[in-house]
KOLBATI-613819 format. One record per residue (C-alpha): residue in three letters; z negated, x, y. Coordinates in steps of 0.5 Angstrom, whole numbers, plus 500, padded with zeros to 3 digits. Last residue first. Layout:
BEGIN
   r  up east north
 ALA   Z    X     Y
...
//
This chain:
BEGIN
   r  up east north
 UNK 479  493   518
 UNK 474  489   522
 UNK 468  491   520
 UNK 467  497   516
 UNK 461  499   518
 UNK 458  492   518
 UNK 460  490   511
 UNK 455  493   506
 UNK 450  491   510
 UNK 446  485   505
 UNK 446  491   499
 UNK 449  492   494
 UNK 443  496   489
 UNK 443  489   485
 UNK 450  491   482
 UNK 448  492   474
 UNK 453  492   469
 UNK 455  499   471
 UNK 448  501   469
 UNK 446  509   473
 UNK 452  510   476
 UNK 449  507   483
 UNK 443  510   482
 UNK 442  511   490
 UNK 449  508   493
 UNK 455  513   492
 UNK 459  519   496
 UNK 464  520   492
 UNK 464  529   491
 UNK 471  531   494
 UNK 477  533   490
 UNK 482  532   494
 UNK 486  533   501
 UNK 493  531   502
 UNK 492  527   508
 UNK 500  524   510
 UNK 507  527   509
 UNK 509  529   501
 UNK 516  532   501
 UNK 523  529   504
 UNK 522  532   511
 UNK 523  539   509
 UNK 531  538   507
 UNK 531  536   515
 UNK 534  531   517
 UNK 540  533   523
 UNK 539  536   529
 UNK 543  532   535
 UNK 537  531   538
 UNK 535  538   541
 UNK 530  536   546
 UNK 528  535   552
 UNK 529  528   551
 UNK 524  526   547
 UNK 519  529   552
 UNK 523  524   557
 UNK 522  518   552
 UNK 515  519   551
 UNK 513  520   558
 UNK 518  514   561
 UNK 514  509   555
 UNK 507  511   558
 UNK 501  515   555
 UNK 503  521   552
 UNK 498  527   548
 UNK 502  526   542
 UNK 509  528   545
 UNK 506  533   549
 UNK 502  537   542
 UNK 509  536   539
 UNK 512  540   545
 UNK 507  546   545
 UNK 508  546   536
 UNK 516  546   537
 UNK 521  542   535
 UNK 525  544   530
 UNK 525  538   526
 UNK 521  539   519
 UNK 515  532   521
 UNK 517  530   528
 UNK 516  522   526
 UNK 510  524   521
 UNK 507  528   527
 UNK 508  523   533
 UNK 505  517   528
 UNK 498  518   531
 UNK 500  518   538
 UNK 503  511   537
 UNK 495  507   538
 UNK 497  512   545
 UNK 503  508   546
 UNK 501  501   545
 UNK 495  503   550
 UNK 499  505   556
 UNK 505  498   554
 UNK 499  493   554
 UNK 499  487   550
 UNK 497  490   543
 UNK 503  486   540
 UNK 508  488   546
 UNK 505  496   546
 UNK 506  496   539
 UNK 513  493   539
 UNK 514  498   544
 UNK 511  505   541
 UNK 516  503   534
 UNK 522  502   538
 UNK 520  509   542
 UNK 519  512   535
 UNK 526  508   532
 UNK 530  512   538
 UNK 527  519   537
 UNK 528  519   529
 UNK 536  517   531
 UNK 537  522   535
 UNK 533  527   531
 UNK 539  526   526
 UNK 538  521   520
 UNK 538  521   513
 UNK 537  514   510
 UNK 541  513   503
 UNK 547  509   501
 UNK 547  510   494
 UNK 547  503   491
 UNK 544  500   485
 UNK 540  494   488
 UNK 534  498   486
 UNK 536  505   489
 UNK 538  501   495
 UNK 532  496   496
 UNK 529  503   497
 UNK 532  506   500
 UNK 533  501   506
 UNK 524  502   504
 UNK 524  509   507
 UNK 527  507   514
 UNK 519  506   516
 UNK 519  513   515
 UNK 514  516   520
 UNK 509  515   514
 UNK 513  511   508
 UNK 511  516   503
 UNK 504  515   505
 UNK 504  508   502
 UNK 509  505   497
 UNK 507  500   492
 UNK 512  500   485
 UNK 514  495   481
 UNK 513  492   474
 UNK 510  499   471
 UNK 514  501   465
 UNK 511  509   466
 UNK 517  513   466
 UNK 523  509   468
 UNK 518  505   473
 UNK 516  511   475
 UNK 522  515   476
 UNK 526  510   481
 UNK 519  510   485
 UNK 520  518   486
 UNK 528  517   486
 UNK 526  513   492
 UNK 523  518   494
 UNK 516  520   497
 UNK 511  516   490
 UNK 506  520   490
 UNK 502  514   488
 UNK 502  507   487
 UNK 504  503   481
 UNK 505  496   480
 UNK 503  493   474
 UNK 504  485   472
 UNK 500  480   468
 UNK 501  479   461
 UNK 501  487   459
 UNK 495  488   460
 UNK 493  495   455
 UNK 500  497   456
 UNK 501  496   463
 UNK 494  500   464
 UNK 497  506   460
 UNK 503  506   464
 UNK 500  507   470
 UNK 495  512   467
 UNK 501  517   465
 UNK 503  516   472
 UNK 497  521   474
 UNK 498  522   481
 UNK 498  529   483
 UNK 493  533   486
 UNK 488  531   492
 UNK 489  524   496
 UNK 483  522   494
 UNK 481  526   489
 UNK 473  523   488
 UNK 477  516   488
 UNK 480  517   482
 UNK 488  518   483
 UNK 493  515   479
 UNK 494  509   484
 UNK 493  502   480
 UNK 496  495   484
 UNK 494  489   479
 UNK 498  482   478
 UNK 496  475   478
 UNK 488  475   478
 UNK 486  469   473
 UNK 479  471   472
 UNK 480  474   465
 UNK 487  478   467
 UNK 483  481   472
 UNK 477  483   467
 UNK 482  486   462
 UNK 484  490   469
 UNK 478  493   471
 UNK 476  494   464
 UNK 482  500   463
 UNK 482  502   471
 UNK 474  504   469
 UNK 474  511   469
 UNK 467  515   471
 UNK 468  522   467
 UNK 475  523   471
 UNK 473  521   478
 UNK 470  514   481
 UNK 475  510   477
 UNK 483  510   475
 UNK 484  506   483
 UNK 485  499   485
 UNK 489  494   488
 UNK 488  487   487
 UNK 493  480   487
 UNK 490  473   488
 UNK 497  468   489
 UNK 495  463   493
 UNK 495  456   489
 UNK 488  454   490
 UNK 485  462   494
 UNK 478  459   493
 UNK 478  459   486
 UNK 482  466   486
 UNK 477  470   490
 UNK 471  467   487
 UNK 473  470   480
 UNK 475  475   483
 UNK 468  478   486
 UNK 464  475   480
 UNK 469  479   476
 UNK 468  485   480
 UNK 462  484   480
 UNK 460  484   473
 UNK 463  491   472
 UNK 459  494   477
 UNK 464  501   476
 UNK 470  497   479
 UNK 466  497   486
 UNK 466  505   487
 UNK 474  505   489
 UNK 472  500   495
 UNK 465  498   497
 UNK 457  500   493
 UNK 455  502   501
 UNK 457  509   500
 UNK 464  508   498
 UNK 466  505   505
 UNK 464  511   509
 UNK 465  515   504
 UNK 473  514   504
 UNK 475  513   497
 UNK 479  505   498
 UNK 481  502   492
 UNK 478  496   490
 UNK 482  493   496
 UNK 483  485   494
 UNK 490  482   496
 UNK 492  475   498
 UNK 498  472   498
 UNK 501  467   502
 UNK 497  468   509
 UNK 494  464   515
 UNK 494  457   513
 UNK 487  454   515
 UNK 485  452   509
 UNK 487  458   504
 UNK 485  463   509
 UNK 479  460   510
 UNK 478  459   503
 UNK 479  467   502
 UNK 474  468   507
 UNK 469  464   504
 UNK 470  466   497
 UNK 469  473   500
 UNK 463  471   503
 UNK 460  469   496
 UNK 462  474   492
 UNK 459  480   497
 UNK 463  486   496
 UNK 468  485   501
 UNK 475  488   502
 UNK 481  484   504
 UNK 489  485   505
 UNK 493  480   507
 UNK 501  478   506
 UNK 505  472   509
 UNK 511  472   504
 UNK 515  472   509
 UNK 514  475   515
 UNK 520  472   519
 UNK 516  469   525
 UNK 511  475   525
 UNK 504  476   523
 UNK 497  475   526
 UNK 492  478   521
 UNK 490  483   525
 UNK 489  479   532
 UNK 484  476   528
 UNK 481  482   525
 UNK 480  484   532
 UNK 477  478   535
 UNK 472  478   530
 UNK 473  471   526
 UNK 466  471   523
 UNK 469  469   516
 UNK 475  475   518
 UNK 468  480   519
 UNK 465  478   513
 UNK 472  478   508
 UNK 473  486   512
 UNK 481  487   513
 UNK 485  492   510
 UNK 491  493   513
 UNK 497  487   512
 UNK 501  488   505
 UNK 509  488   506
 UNK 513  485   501
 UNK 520  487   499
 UNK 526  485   502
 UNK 527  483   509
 UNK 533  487   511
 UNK 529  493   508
 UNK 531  497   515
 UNK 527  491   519
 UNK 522  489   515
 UNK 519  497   515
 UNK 521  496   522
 UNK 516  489   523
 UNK 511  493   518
 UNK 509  497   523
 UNK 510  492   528
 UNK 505  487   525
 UNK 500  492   522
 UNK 501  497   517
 UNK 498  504   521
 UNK 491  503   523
 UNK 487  502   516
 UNK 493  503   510
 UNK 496  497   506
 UNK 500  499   501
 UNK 508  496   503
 UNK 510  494   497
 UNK 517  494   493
 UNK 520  491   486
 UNK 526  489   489
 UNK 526  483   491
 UNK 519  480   491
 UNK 520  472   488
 UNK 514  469   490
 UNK 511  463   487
 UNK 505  467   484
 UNK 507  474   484
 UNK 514  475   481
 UNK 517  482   481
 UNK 525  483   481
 UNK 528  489   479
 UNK 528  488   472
 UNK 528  495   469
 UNK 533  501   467
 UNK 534  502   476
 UNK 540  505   477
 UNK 542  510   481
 UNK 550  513   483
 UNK 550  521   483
 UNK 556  524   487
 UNK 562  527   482
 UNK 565  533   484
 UNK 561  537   479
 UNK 555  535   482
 UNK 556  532   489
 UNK 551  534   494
 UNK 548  527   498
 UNK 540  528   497
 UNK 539  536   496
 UNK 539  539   488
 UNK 532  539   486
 UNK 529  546   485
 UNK 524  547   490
 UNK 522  539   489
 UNK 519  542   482
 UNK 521  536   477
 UNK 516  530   475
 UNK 514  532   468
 UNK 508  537   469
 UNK 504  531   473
 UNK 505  525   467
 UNK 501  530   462
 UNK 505  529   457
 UNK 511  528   454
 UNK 515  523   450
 UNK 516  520   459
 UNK 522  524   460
 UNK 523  525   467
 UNK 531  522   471
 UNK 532  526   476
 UNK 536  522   481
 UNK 541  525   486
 UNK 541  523   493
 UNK 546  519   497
 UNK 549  519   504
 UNK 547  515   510
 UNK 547  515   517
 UNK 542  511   522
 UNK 544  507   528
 UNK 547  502   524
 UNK 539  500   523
 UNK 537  499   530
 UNK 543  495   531
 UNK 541  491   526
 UNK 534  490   528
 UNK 536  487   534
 UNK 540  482   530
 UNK 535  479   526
 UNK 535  480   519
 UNK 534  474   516
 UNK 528  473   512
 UNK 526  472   505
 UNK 525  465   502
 UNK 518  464   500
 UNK 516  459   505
 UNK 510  456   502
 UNK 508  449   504
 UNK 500  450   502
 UNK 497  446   497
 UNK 490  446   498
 UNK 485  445   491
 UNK 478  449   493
 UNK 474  449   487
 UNK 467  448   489
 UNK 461  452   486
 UNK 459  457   491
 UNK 456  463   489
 UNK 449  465   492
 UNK 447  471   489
 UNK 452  473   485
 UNK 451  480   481
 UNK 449  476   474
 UNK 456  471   474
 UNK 459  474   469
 UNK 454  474   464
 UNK 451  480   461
 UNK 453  484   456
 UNK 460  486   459
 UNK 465  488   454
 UNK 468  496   453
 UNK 474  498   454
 UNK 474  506   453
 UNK 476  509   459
 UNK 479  517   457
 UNK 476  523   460
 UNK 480  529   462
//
């Protein structure tokens, strides 16, 4: 495999911009950083689901590759089996707080942004079983349309009354527009902390120079971000990115120094190149090599990370800051009461019946339809969750194909109700949930590769396919 030799741009950093503002916007914002009560609703939905502990499985970092050291799942012992008369405790041997910026993020956990899945109510029941501890990432949102105020994006970055901190995710490739978007932001009060996505691998984004491809333009990236964090003021500037564009193509190693340079307050790396998408396994090796190589800033790790054994193991093994959790949690927003548990040191873990699944999805279908304004379409936007929900129950391939197909709140629950719900959680249910697929050619601009210090290929329609999150 290709390794990234860090090298330094011969050119200057500003060679990309082509129409930078030079103002430095100072606002000072009144940040709420303190971590919301859970309200009463939400506990009740939270008592619903019975708990017991998993064993950890603590992997050796001495040895190499990262993706033969993670123990096969066949032969793991089931979550809450004693050993030996004994139930395995876990503990984390790293700090369990993050600090990015003025926010003090305990533990360490992230919800990763995903188009059409992490916004408000997602991210609302994800809050709801962590008890409000974490950070929970908006879907990624498009800098030019956020500056043009579409009314999808705006309803997009619309937050609850307890999110705190407010966090946005945005995608742009025009340093000029981004520090719009990030001013914006920053004037008018609409987040307390900004991420920048350099890590999307879908074509659509790819092709226009976007995502995962724009680490390869060294000297724009860093026209990007410094743009980002002068217009942020005293908003905390993070990034996520991937290990580059595939294996012969690296650039997580120059992109981090880079970020380090312009003031970024903390990098996010899925080991994956975006020519894997979501293929393999994540290389956790490269994690560790990136916390390493910046080791002023902190380094989140994302990446097959479907436990929260998984994301005890890779703080262990890697020395990564925290963790980032994005398909794992899919059909799962219970996930991250794991989470806090396994860091806080507690064994008291999520395995729920079907039951208790089936009374989350109909929350999950009603928040939906309260933030969409209309109950039919919240519970069609729901229809795509209806698989990773159900995913190792016994239900039937014609049942799930109904529960899919519903478009009223009574359809939903009455499909439910025909079922066995008295099913305890699958052993199955515990793998990889999400697209698995991999190894794809990345679509890229014409010579895109051909100078990694040269981005006059990015063009003025960069952002119009993508408009909107």
């Amino acid at each position: 495999m290709a390794r990234e030799t860090p090298t330094a741009a011969p050119h200057t950093p500003t060679a990309c911009a082509r129409s930078r503002g030079s103002a430095k916007v100072s606002v000072m914002v009144d940040i709420a950083t303190g971590l919301s009560i859970e309200p009463p609703t939400a506990r009740t939905v939270r008592k619903t689901i019975s708990r017991s502990g998993p064993e950890p499985s603590p992997r050796a970092r001495s040895r190499r590759p990262a993706r033969n050291r993670r123990p096969g799942r066949a032969g793991r012992a089931l979550p809450g089996v004693r050993q030996n008369g004994v139930m395995p405790t876990i503990a984390p041997t790293s700090p369990t707080t993050l600090q990015v910026g003025p926010h003090r993020v305990h533990p360490p956990v992230v919800l990763a942004p995903m188009a059409g899945i992490t916004n408000a109510p997602f991210r609302t029941l994800c809050r709801e079983f962590s008890g409000g501890k974490g950070l929970f990432v908006s879907e990624m949102i498009t800098t030019r349309a956020l500056v043009e105020r579409h009314d999808k994006t705006m309803r997009l970055i619309t937050f609850g009354a307890s999110e705190r901190p407010r966090s946005i995710q945005l995608y742009g490739v025009d340093p000029a527009t981004v520090g719009k978007a990030v001013r914006m932001i920053a004037e008018e009060d609409l987040a307390d902390h900004i991420d920048l996505n350099f890590g999307c691998p879908v074509p659509k984004v790819t092709r226009k120079g976007g995502g995962s491809a724009l680490p390869y333009k060294r000297n724009l990236l860093r026209a990007i971000l410094r743009e980002a964090v002068r217009g942020a003021g005293d908003l905390p500037v993070t990034m996520k990115m991937r290990k580059g564009i595939d294996d012969d193509h690296l650039t997580y190693l120059d992109a981090g120094r880079i970020a380090v340079e312009e003031g970024v307050a903390a990098i996010a790396l899925h080991g994956r190149t975006a020519a894997q998408h979501y293929g393999g396994t994540a290389d956790w090796d490269a994690i560790a090599r990136l916390k390493e190589h910046v080791p002023e800033i902190p380094v989140l790790g994302n990446g097959d990370i479907w436990s929260a054994e998984d994301a005890l193991r890779m703080v262990r093994s890697t020395g990564c800051d925290g963790v980032v959790v994005g398909r794992g949690c899919l059909g799962r927003p219970w996930l991250f009461a794991d989470l806090v548990a396994a860091f806080e040191g507690r064994k008291d873990f999520t395995r729920p019946t079907l039951r208790e699944v089936a009374d989350v999805m109909v929350r999950h279908a009603t928040l939906l339809g309260e933030w969409l304004g209309d109950e039919s379409r919240g519970v069609v936007d729901f229809r795509k969750h209806v698989a990773w929900y159900l995913k190792g129950f016994s239900v039937g391939s014609e049942m799930r194909k109904r529960l899919a197909l519903t478009s009223s709140l009574e359809e939903l629950r009455a499909g439910l109700d025909e079922l066995d719900l008295d099913q305890p959680w699958p052993a199955g249910a515990d793998g990889p949930r999400g697209r698995t697929s991999g190894n794809n050619r990345v679509v890229l601009p014409d010579g895109w590769l051909d100078d990694p210090y040269d981005c006059a290929r990015v063009g003025e329609d960069a952002e119009l396919d993508t408009s909107g999150g």
